[in-house]
KEKEKOL-764166 format. One record per residue: residue number from 1; residue in three letters; x negated, y negated, z of N, C-alpha, C, O in turn. Coordinates in Angstrom, 3 decimals. Layout:
N
<atom><num>NUM</num><residuo>ALA</residuo><n_px>X</n_px><n_py>Y</n_py><n_pz>Z</n_pz><ca_px>X</ca_px><ca_py>Y</ca_py><ca_pz>Z</ca_pz><c_px>X</c_px><c_py>Y</c_py><c_pz>Z</c_pz><o_px>X</o_px><o_py>Y</o_py><o_pz>Z</o_pz></atom>
...
This chain:
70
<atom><num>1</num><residuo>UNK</residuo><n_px>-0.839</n_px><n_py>1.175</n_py><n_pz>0.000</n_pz><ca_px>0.000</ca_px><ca_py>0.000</ca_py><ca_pz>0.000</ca_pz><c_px>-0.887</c_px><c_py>-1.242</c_py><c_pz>0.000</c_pz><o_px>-1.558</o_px><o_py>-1.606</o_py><o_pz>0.965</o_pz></atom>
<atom><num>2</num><residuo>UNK</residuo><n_px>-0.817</n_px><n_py>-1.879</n_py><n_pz>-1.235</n_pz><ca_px>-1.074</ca_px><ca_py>-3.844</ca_py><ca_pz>-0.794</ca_pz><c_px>-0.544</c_px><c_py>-4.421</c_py><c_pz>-0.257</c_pz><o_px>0.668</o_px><o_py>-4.617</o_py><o_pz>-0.342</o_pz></atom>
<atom><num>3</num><residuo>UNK</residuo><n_px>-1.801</n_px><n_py>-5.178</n_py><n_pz>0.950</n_pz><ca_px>-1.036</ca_px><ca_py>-6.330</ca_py><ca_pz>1.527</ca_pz><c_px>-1.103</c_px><c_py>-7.495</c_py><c_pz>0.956</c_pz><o_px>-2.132</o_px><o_py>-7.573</o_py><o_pz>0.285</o_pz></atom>
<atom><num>4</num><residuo>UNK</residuo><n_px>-0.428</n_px><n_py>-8.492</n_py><n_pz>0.919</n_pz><ca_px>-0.775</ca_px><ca_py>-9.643</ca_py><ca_pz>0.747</ca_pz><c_px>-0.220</c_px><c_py>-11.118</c_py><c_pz>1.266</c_pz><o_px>0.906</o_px><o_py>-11.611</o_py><o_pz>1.330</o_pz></atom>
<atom><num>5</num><residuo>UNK</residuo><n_px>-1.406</n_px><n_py>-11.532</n_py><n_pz>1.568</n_pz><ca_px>-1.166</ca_px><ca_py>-12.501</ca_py><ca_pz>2.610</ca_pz><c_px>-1.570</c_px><c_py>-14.009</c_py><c_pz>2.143</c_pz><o_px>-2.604</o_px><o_py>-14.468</o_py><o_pz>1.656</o_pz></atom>
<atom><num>6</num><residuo>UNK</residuo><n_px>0.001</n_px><n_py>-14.733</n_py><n_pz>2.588</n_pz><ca_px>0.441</ca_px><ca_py>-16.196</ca_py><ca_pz>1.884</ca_pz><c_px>0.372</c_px><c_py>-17.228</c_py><c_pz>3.027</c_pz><o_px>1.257</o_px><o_py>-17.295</o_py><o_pz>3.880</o_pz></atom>
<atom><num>7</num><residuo>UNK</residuo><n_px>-0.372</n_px><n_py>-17.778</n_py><n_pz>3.018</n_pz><ca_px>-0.455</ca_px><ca_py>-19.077</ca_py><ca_pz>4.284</ca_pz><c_px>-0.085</c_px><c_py>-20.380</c_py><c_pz>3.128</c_pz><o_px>-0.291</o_px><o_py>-20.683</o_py><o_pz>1.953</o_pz></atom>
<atom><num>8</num><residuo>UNK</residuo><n_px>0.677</n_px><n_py>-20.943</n_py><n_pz>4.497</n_pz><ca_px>1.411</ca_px><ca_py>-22.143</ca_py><ca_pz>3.948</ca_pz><c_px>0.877</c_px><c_py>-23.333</c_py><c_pz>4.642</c_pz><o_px>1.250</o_px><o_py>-23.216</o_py><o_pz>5.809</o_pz></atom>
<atom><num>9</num><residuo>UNK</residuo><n_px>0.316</n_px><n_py>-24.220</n_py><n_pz>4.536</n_pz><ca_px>-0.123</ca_px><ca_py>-25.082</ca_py><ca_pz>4.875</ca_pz><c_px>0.643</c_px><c_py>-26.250</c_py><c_pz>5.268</c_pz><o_px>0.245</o_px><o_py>-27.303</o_py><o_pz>4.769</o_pz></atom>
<atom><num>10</num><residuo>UNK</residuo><n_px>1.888</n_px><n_py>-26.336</n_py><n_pz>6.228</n_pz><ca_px>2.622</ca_px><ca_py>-26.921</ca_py><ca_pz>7.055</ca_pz><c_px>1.907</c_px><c_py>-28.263</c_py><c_pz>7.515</c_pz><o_px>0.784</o_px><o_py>-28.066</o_py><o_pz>7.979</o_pz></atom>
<atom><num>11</num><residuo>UNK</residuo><n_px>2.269</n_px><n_py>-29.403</n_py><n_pz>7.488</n_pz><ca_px>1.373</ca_px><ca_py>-30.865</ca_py><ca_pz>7.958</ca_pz><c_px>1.632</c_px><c_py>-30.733</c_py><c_pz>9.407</c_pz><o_px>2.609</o_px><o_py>-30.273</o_py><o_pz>9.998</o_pz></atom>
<atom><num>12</num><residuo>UNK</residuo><n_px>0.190</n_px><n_py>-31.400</n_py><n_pz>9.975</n_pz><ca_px>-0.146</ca_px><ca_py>-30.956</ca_py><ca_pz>11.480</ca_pz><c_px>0.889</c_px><c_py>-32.069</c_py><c_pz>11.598</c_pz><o_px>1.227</o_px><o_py>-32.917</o_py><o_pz>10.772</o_pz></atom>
<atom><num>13</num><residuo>UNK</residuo><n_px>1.460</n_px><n_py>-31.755</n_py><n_pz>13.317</n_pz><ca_px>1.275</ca_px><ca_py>-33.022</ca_py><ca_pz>14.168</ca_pz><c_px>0.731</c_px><c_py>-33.643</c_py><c_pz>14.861</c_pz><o_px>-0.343</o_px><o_py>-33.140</o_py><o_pz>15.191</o_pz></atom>
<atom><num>14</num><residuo>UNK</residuo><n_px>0.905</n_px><n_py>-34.400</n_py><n_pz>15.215</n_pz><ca_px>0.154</ca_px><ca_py>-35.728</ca_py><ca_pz>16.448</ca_pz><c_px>-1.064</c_px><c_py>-35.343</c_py><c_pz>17.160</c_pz><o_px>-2.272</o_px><o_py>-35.578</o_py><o_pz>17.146</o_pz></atom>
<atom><num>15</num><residuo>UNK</residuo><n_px>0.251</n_px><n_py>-34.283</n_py><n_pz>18.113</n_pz><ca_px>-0.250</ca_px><ca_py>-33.127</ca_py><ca_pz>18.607</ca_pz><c_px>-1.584</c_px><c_py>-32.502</c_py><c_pz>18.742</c_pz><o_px>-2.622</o_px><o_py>-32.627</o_py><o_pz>19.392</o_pz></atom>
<atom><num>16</num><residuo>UNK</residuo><n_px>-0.814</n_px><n_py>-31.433</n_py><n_pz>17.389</n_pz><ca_px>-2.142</ca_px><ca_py>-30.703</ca_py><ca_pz>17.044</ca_pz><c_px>-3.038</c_px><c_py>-31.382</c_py><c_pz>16.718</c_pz><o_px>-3.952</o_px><o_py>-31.333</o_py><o_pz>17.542</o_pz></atom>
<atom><num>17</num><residuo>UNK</residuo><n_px>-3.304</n_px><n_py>-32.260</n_py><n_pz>15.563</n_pz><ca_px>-4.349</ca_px><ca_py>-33.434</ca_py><ca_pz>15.095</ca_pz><c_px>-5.355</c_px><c_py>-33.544</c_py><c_pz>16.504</c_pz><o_px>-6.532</o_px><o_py>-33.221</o_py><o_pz>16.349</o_pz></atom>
<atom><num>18</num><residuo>UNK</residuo><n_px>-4.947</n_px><n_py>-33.953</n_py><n_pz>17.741</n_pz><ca_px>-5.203</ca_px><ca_py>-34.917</ca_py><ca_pz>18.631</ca_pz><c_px>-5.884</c_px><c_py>-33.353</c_py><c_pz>19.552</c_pz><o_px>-6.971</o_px><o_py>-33.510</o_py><o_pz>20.108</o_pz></atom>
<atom><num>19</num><residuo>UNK</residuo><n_px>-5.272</n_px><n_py>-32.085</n_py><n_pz>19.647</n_pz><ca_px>-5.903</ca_px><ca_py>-31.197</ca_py><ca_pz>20.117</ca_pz><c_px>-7.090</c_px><c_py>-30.485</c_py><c_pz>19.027</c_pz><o_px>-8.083</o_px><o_py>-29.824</o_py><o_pz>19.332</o_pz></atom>
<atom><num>20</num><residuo>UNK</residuo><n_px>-6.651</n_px><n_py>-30.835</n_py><n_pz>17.815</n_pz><ca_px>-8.178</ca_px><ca_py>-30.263</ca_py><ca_pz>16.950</ca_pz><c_px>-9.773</c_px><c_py>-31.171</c_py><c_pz>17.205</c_pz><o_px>-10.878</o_px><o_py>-30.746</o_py><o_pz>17.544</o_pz></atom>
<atom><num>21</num><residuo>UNK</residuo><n_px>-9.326</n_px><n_py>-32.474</n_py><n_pz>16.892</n_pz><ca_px>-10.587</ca_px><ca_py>-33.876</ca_py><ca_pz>17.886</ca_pz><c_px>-10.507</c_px><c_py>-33.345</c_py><c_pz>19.131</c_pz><o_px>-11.636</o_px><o_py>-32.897</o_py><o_pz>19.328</o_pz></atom>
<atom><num>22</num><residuo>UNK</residuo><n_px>-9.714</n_px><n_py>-33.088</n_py><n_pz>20.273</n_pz><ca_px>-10.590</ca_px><ca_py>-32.857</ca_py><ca_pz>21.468</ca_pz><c_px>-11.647</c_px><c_py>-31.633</c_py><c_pz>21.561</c_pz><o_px>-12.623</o_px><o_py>-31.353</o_py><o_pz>22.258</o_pz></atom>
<atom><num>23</num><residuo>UNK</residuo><n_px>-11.105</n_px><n_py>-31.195</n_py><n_pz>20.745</n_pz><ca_px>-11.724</ca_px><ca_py>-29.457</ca_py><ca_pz>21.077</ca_pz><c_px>-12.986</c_px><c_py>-29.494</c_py><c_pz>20.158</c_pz><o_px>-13.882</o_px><o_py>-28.736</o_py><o_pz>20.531</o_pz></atom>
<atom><num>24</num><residuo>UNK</residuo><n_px>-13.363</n_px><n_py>-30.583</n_py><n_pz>18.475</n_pz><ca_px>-14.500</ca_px><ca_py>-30.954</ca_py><ca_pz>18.249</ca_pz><c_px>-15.027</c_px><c_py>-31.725</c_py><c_pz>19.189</c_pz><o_px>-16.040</o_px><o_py>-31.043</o_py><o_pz>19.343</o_pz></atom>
<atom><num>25</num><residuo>UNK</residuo><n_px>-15.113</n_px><n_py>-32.283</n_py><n_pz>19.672</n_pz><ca_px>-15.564</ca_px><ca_py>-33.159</ca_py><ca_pz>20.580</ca_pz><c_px>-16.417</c_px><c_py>-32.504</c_py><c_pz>21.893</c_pz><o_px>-17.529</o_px><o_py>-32.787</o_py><o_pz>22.338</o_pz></atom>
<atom><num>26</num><residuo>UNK</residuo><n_px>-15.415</n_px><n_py>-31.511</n_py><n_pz>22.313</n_pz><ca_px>-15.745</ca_px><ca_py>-30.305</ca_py><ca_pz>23.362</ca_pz><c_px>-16.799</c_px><c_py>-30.033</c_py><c_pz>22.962</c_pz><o_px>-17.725</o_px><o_py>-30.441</o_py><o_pz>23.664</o_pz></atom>
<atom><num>27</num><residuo>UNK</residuo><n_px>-17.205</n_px><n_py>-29.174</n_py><n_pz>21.580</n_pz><ca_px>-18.089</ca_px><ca_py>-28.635</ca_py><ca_pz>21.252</ca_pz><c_px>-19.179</c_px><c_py>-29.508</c_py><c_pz>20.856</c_pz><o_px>-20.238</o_px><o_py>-29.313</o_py><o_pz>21.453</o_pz></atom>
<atom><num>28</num><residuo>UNK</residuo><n_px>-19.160</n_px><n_py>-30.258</n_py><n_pz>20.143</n_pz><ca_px>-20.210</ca_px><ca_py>-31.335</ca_py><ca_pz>19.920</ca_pz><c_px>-20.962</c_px><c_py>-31.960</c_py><c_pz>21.473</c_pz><o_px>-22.126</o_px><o_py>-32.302</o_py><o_pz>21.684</o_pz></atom>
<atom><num>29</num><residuo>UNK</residuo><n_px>-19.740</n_px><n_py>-31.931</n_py><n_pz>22.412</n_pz><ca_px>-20.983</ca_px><ca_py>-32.287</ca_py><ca_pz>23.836</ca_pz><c_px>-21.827</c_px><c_py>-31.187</c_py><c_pz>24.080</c_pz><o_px>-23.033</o_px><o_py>-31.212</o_py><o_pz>24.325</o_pz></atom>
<atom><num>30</num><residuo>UNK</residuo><n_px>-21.031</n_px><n_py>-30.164</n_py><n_pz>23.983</n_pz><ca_px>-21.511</ca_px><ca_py>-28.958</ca_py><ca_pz>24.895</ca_pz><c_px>-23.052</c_px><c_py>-28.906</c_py><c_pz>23.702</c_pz><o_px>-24.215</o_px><o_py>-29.207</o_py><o_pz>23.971</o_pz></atom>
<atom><num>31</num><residuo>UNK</residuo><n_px>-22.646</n_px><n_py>-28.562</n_py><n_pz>22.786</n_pz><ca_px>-23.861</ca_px><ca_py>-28.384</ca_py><ca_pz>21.650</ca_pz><c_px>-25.189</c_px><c_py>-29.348</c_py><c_pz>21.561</c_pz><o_px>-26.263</o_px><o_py>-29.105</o_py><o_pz>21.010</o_pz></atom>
<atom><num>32</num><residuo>UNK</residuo><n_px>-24.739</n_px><n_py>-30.611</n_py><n_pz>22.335</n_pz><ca_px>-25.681</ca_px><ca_py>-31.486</ca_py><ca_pz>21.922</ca_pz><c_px>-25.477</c_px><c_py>-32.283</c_py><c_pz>20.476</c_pz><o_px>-26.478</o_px><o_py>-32.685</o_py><o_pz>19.883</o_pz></atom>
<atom><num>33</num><residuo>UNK</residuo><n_px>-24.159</n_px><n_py>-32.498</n_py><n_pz>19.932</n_pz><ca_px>-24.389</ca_px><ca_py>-32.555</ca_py><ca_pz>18.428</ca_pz><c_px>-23.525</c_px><c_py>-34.009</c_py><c_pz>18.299</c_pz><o_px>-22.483</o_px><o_py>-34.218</o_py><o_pz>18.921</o_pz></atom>
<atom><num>34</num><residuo>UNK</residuo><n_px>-23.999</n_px><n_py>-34.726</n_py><n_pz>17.608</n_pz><ca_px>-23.055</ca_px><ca_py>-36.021</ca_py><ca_pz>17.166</ca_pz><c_px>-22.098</c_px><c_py>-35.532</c_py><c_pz>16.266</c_pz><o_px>-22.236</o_px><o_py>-34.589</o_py><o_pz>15.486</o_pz></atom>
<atom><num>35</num><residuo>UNK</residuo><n_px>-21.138</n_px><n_py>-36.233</n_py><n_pz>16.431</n_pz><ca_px>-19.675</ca_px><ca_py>-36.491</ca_py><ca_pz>15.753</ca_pz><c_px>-19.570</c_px><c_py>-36.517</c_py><c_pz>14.455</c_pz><o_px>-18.855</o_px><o_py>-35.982</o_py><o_pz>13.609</o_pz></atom>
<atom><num>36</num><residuo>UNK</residuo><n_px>-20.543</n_px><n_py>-37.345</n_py><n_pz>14.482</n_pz><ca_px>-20.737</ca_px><ca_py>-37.644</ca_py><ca_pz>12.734</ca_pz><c_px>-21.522</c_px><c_py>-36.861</c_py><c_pz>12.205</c_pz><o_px>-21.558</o_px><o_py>-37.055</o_py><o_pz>10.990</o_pz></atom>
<atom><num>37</num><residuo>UNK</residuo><n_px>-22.370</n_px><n_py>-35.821</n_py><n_pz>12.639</n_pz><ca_px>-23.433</ca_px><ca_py>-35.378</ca_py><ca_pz>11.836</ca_pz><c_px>-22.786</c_px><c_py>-33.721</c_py><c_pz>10.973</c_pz><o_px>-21.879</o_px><o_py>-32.937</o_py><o_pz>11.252</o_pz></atom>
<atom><num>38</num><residuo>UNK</residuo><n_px>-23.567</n_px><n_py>-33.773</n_py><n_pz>10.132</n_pz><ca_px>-23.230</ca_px><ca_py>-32.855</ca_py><ca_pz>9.479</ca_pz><c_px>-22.555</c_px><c_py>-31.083</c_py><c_pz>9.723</c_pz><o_px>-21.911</o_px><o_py>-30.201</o_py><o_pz>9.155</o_pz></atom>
<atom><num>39</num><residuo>UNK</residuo><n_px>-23.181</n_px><n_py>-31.376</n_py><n_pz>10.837</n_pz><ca_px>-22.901</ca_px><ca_py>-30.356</ca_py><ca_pz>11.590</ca_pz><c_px>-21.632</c_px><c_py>-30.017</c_py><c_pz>12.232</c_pz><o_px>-20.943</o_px><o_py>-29.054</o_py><o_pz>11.895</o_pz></atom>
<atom><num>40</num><residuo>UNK</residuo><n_px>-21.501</n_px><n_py>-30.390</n_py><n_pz>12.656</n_pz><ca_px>-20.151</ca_px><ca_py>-31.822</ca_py><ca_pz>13.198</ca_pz><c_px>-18.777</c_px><c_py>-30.903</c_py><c_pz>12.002</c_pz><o_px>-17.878</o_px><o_py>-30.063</o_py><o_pz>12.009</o_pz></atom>
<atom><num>41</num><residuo>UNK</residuo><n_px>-19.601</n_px><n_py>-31.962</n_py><n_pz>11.047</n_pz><ca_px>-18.451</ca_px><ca_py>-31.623</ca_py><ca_pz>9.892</ca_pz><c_px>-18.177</c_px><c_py>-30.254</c_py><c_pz>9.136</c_pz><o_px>-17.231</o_px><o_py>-30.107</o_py><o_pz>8.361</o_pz></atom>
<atom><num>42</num><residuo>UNK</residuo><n_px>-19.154</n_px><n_py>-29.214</n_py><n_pz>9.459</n_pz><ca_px>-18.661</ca_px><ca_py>-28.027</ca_py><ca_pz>9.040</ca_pz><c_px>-17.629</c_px><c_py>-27.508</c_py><c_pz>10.498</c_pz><o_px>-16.636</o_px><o_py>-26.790</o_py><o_pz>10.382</o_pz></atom>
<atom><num>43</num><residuo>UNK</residuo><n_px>-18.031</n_px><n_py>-27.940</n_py><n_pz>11.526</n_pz><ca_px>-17.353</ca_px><ca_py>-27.379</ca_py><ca_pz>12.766</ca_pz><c_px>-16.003</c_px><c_py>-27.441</c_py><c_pz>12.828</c_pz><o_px>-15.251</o_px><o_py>-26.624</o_py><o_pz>13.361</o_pz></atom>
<atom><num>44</num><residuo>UNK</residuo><n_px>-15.613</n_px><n_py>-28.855</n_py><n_pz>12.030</n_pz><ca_px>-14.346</ca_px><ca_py>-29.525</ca_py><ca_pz>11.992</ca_pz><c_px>-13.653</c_px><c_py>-28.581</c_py><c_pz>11.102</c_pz><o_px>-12.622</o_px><o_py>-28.018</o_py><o_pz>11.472</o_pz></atom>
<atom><num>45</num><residuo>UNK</residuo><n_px>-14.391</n_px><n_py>-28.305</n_py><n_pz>9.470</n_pz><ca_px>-13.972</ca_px><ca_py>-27.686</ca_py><ca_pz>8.825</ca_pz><c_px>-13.368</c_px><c_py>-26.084</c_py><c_pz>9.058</c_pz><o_px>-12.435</o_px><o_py>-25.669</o_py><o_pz>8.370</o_pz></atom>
<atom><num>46</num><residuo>UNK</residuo><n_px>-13.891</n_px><n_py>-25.415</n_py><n_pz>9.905</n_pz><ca_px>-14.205</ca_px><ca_py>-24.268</ca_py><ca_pz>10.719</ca_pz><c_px>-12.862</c_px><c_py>-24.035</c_py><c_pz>11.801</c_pz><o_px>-12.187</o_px><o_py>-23.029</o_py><o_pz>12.024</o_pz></atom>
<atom><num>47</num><residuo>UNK</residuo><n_px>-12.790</n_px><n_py>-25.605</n_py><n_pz>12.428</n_pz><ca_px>-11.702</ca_px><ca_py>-25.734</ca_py><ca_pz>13.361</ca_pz><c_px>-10.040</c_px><c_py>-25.497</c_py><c_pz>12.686</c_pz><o_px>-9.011</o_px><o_py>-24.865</o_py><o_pz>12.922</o_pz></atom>
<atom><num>48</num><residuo>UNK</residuo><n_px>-10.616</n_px><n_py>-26.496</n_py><n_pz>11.684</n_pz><ca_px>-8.969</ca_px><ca_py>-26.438</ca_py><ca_pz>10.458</ca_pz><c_px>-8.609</c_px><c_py>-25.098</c_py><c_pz>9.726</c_pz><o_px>-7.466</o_px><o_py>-24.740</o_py><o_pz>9.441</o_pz></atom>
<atom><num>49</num><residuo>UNK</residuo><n_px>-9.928</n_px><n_py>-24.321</n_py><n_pz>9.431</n_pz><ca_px>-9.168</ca_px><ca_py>-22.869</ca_py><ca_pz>9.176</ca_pz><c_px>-8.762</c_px><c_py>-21.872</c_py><c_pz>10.051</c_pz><o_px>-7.914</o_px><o_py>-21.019</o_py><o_pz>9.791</o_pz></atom>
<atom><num>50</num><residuo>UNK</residuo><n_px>-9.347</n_px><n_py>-21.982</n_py><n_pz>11.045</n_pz><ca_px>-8.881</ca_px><ca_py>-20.828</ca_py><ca_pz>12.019</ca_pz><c_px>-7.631</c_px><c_py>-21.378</c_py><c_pz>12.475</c_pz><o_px>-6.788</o_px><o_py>-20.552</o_py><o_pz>12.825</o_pz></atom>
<atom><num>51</num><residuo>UNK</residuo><n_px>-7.238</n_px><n_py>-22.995</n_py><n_pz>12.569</n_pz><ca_px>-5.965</ca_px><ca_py>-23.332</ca_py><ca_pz>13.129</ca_pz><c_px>-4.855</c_px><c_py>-23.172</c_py><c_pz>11.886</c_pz><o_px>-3.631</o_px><o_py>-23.186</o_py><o_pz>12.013</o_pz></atom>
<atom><num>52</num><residuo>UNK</residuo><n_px>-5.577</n_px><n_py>-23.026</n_py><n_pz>10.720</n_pz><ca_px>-4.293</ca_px><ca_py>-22.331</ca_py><ca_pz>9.615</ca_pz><c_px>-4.123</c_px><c_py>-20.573</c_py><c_pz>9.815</c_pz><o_px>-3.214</o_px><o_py>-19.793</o_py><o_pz>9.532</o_pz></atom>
<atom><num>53</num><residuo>UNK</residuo><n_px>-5.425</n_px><n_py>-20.411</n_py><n_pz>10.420</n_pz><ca_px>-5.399</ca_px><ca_py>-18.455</ca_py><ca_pz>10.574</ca_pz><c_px>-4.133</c_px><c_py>-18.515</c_py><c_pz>11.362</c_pz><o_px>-3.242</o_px><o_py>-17.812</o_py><o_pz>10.884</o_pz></atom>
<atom><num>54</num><residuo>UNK</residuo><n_px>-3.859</n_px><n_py>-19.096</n_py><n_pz>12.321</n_pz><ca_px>-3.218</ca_px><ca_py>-18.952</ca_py><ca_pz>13.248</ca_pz><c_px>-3.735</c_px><c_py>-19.106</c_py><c_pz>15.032</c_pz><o_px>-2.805</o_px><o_py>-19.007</o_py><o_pz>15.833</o_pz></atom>
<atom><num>55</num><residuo>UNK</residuo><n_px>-4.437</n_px><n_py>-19.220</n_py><n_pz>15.325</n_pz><ca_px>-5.411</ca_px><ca_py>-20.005</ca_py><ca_pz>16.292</ca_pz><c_px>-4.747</c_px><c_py>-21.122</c_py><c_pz>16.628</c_pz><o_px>-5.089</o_px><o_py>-22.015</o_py><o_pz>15.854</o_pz></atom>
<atom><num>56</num><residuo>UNK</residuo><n_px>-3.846</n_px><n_py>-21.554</n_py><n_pz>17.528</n_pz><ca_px>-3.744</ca_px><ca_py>-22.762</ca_py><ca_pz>18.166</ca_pz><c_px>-3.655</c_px><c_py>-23.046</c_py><c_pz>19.367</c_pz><o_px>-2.729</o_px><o_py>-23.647</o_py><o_pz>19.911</o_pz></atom>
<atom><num>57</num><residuo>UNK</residuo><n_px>-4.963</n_px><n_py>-22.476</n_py><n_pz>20.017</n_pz><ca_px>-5.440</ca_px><ca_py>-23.191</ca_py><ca_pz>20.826</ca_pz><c_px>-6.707</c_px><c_py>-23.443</c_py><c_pz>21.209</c_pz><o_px>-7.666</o_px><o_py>-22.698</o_py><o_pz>21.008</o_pz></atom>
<atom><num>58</num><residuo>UNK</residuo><n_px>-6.722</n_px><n_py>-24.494</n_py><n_pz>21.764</n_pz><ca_px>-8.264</ca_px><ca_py>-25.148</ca_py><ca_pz>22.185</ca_pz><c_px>-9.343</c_px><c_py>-24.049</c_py><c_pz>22.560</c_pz><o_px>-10.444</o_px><o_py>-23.901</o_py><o_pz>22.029</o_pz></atom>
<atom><num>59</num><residuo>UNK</residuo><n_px>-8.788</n_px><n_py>-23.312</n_py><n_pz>23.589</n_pz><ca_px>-9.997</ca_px><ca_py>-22.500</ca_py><ca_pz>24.315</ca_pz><c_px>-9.944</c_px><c_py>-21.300</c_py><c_pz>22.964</c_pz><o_px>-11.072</o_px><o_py>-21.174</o_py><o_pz>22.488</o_pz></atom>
<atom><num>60</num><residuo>UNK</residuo><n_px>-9.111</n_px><n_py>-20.598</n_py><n_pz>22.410</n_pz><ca_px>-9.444</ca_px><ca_py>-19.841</ca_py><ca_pz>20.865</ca_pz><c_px>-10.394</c_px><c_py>-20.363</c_py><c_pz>20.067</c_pz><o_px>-11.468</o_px><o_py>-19.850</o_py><o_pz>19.752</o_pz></atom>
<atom><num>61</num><residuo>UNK</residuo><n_px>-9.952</n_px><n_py>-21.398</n_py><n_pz>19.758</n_pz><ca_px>-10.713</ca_px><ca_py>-22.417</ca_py><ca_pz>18.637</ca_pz><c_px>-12.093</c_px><c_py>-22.486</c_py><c_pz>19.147</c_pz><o_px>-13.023</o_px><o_py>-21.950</o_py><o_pz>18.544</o_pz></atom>
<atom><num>62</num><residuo>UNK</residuo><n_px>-12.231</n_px><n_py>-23.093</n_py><n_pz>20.174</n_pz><ca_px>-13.942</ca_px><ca_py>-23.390</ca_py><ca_pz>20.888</ca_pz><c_px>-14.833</c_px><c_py>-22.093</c_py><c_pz>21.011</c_pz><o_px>-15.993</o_px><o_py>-22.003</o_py><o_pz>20.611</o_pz></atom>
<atom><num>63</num><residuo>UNK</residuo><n_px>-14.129</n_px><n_py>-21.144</n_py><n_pz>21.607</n_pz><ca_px>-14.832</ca_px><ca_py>-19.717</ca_py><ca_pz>21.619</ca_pz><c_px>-15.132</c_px><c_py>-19.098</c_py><c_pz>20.020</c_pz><o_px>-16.132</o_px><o_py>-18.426</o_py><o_pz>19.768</o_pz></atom>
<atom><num>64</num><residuo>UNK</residuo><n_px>-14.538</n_px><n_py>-19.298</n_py><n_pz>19.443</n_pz><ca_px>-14.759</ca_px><ca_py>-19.004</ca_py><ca_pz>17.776</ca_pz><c_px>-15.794</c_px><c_py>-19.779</c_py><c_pz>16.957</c_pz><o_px>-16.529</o_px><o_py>-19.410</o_py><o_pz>16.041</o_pz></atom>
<atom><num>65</num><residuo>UNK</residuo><n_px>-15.592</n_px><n_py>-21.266</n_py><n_pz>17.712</n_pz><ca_px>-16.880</ca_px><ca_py>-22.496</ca_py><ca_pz>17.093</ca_pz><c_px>-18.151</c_px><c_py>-21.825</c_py><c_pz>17.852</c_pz><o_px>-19.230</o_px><o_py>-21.759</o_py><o_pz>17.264</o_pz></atom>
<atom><num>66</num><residuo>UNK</residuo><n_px>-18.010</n_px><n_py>-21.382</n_py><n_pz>19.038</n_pz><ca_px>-19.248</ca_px><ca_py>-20.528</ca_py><ca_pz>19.755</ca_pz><c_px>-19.882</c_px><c_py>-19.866</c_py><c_pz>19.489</c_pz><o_px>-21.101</o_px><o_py>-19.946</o_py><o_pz>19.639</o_pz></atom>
<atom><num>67</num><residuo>UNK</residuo><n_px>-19.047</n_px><n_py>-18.637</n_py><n_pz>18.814</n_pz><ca_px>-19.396</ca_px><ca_py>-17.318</ca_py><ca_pz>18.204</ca_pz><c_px>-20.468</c_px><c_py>-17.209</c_py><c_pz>16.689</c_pz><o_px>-21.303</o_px><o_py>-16.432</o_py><o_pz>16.228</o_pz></atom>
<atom><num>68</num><residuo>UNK</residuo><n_px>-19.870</n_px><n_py>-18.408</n_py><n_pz>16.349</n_pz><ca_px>-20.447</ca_px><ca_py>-19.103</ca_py><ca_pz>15.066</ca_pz><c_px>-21.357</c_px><c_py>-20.236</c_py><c_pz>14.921</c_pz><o_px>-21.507</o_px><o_py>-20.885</o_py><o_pz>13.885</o_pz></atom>
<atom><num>69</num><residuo>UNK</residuo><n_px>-21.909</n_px><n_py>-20.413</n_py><n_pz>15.952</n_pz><ca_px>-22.798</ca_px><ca_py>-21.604</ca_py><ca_pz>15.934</ca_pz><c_px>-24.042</c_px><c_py>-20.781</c_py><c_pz>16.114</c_pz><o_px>-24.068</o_px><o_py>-19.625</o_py><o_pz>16.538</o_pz></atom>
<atom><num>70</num><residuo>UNK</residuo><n_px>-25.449</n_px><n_py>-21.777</n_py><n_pz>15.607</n_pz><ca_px>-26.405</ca_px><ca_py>-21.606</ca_py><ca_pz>15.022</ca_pz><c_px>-27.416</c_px><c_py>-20.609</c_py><c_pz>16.905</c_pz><o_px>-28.573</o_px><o_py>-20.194</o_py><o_pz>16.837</o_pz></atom>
């Protein structure tokens, strides 16, 4: 049997928006890493797919940016 799997990309809210920045932010202290730096910006990127995987929450999300950091 094929599976196949359709994610829909639903617009965040406030909310979520405002819990995806805290939880970069989290990690960028803990890491040592500026906001702006490149690094930064794959993390963010990283943050936004696992919160389309289905991941919504902070302590998920951060432990996953963990697992995956350098």
């Amino acid at each position: 049997m094929k599976h196949v799997y359709v994610f829909q990309n639903a617009p965040m809210c406030g909310e979520e928006l405002a819990m995806l920045q805290g939880t970069l932010k989290r990690w960028c202290d803990e890491q040592h890493v500026d906001l702006s730096s490149p690094q930064a910006e794959r993390a963010a990127v990283e943050l936004i797919d696992w919160f389309q995987f289905g991941l919504k929450h902070s302590d998920q999300l951060i432990e996953m940016l963990r697992r995956n950091s350098p």
